[in-house]
C-alpha positions as a printed NumPy array, in Angstrom:
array([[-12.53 ,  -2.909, -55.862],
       [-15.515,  -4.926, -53.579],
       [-14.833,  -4.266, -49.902],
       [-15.565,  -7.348, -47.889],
       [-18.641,  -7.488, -46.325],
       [-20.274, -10.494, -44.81 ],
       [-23.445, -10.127, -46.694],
       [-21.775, -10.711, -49.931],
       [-21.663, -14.268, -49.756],
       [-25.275, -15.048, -48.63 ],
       [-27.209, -17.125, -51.183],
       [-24.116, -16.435, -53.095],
       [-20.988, -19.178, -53.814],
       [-20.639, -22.354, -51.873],
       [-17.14 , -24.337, -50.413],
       [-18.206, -27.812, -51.115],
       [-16.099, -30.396, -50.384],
       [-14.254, -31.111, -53.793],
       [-12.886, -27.16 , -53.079],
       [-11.017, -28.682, -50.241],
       [ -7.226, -29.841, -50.95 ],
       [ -7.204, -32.93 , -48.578],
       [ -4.811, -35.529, -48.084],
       [ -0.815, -34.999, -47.59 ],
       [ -0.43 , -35.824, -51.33 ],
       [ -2.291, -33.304, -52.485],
       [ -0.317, -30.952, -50.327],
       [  2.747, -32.363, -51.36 ],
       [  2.091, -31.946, -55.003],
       [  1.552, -28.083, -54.347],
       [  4.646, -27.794, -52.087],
       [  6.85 , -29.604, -54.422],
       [  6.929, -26.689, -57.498],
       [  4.674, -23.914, -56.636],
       [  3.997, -20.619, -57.834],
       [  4.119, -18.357, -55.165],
       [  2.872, -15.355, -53.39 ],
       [  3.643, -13.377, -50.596],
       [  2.834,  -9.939, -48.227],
       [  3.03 ,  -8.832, -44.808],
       [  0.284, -11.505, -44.047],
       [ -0.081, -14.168, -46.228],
       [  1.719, -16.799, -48.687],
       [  0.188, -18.619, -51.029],
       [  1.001, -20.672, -52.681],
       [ -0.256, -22.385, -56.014],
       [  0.17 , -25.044, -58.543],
       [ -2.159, -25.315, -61.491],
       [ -4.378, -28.74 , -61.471],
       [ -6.316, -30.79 , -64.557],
       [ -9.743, -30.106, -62.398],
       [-10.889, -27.32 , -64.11 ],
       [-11.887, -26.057, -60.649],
       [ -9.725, -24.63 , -57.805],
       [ -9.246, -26.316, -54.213],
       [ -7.982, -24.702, -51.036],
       [ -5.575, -25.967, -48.396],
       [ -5.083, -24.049, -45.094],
       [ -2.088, -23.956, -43.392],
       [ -2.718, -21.426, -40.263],
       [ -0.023, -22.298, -37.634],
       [  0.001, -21.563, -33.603],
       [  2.828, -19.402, -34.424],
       [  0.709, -17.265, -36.759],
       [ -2.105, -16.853, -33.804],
       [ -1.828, -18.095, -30.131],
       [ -5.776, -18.997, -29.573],
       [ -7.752, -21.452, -31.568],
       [-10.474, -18.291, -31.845],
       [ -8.208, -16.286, -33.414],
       [ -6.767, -18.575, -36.341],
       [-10.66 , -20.247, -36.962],
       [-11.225, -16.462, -37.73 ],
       [ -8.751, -16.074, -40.212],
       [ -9.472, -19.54 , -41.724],
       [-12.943, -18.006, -42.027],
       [-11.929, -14.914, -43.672],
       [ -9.363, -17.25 , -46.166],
       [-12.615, -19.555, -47.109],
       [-14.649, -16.839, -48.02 ],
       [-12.422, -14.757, -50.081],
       [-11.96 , -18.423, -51.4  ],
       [-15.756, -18.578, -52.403],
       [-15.539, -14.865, -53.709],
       [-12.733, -14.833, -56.032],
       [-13.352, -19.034, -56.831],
       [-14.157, -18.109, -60.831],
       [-11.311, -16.083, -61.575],
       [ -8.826, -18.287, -59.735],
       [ -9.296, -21.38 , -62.056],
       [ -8.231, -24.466, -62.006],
       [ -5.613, -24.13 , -58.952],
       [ -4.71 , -25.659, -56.049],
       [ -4.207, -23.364, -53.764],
       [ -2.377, -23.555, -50.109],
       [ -2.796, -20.395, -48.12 ],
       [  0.236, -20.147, -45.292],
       [ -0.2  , -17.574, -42.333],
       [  2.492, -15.259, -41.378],
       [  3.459, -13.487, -37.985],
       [  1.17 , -10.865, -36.505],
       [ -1.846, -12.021, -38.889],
       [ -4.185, -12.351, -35.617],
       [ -4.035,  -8.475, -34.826],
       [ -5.268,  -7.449, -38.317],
       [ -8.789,  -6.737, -38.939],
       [-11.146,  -9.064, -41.608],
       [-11.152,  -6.094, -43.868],
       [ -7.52 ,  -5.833, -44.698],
       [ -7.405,  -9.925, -44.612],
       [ -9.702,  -9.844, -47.391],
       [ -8.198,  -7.142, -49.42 ],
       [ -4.503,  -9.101, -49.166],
       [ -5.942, -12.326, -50.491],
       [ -7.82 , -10.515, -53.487],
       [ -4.377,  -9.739, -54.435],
       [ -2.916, -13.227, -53.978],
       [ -6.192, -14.801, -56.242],
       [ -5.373, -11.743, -58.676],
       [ -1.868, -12.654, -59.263],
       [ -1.338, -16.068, -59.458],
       [ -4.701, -16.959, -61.469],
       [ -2.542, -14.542, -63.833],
       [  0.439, -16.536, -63.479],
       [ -0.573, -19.98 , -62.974],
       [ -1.409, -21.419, -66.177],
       [ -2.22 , -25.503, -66.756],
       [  0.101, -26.896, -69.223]])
C-alpha cells in the first residue's frame, strides 16, 4: 500500500478542470441517490456518471476546521489523492464531505482514509 508522499504526483496526474464537479446541479444529482462512504474523517459520497471519467466536488465546512489554512490543506490532500487513485475510481462523481476533528490529523492518515473511500466505492459504484 503507497504511503503518500508529495513527490508522487510530480510530472505525474493532472486535476484539469473537467475533474471538477461544478455547478449546484451537478451536486444535486450526487446528493439525490448516492453511494456512500464513511470513517472517522471523511464521507464520500458517489454516484456513477456516463463520462467515462471521474469528477470531484469538495464540501469542507467551517465546522470541520476553524481557519481557512487548515481546510485549503485538507482540500489539498483530497485533490491529490483525487489525482492518485483517478484510474481506478472510474467514471464517478465524487463529493468528498469533511467530518469533525479532520484539521488535527496529519496528511498521512488523510491520504490513507481516502484510498479506502476510492477503493470501495469504485467497487461498488457501477454505471448502469
Amino acid at each position: 500500500m503507497p504511503v503518500w508522499h508529495p513527490e508522487i504526483m510530480a510530472g505525474g496526474a493532472c486535476f484539469p478542470r473537467r475533474a471538477r464537479l461544478t455547478g449546484r446541479n451537478a451536486f444535486a444529482d450526487v446528493f439525490a441517490q448516492p453511494i456512500k462512504s464513511s470513517d472517522r474523517q471523511f464521507t464520500v459520497l458517489a454516484r456513477a456518471n456516463l463520462l467515462g471519467y471521474p469528477r470531484l466536488g469538495l464540501a469542507i465546512s467551517r465546522k470541520v476546521a476553524k481557519s481557512a489554512v487548515a481546510r485549503n490543506r485538507i482540500k489539498r490532500v483530497v485533490r491529490e489523492s483525487f489525482r492518485y487513485h483517478q484510474l481506478e475510481i472510474g467514471g464517478l462523481d465524487c463529493v468528498v464531505m469533511g467530518r469533525a476533528g479532520l484539521a488535527e490529523q496529519d496528511s498521512a492518515v488523510l491520504f490513507t482514509a481516502l484510498q479506502r473511500h476510492w477503493r470501495k466505492l469504485a467497487g461498488s459504484c457501477v454505471p448502469s
